[in-house]
N, C-alpha and C positions, 0 to 999 in steps of 0.2 A: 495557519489559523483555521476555527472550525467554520465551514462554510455547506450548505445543501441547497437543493435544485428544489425547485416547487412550481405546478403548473399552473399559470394565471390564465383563464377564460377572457377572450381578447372578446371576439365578436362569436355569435352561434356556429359552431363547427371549425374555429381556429381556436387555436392553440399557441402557448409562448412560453420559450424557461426563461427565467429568469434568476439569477443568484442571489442569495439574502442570507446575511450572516444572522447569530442568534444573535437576541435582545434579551433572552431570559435566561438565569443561567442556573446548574445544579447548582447546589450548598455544599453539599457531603459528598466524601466518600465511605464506598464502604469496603469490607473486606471480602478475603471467597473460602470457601469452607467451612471449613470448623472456627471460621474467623468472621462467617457472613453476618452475623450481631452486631461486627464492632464498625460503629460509624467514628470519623473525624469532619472537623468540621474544613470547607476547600472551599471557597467560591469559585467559581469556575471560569469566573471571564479575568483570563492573565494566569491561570493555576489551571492542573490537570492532575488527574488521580492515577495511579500507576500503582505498582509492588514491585517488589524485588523480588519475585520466587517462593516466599514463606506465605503468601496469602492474606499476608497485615496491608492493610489499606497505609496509603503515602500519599502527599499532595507535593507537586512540586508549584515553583512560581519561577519559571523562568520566561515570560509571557506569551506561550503557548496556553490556549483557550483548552478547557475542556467541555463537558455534553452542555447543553441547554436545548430550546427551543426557540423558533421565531413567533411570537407574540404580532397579529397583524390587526389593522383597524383599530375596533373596540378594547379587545381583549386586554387585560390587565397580566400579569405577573406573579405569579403564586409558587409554592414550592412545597409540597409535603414535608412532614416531620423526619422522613429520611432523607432528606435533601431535593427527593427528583424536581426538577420546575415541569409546570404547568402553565398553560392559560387559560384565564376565566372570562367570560364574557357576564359583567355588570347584569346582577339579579335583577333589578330594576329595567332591564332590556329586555328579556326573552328566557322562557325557561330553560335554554340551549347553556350545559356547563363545561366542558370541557372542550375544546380544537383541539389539541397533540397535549402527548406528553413526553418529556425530555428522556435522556439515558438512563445510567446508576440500574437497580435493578431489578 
């Protein structure tokens, strides 16, 4: 499954990993090459995007996870019109907008 390390600030000058799976997940895939236009649509949590050698974008569901990000605290769940996820911290909070942004390309 898709999983990444991220480093939590315990106390001043310690440090801890900790493991956290995503919460937000691509939408699309896309293609590579002369194919990189062509989006489909994959959610990504339980489907993964892959090809077969010819460059056309493919989604499988076999319930392997594919990209996202982890969304922590505040941050809400967003995903660009090519699919990638994002997250956004609530306008009404802070004019801080984007933490991380997911895979795809």
């Amino acid at each position: 499954k898709q999983w990444y390390q991220r480093r939590v600030a315990i106390t001043p000058g310690v440090m801890l990993t900790t493991v956290c799976c995503y919460d937000c997940w691509d939408t699309k895939c896309h293609g590579w090459g002369i194919y990189s236009g062509i989006y489909i649509d994959c959610h990504q949590k339980g489907q993964y995007c892959y090809n077969k050698g010819d460059d056309l974008p493919r989604c499988a569901s076999n319930g392997w996870n594919g990209m996202g990000v982890f969304c922590e605290d505040e941050f809400e769940c967003r995903t660009l019109r090519n699919g990638i996820a994002y997250c956004l911290y609530p306008a009404n909070k802070t004019p801080l907008r984007v933490e991380a942004v997911g895979g795809g390309k």
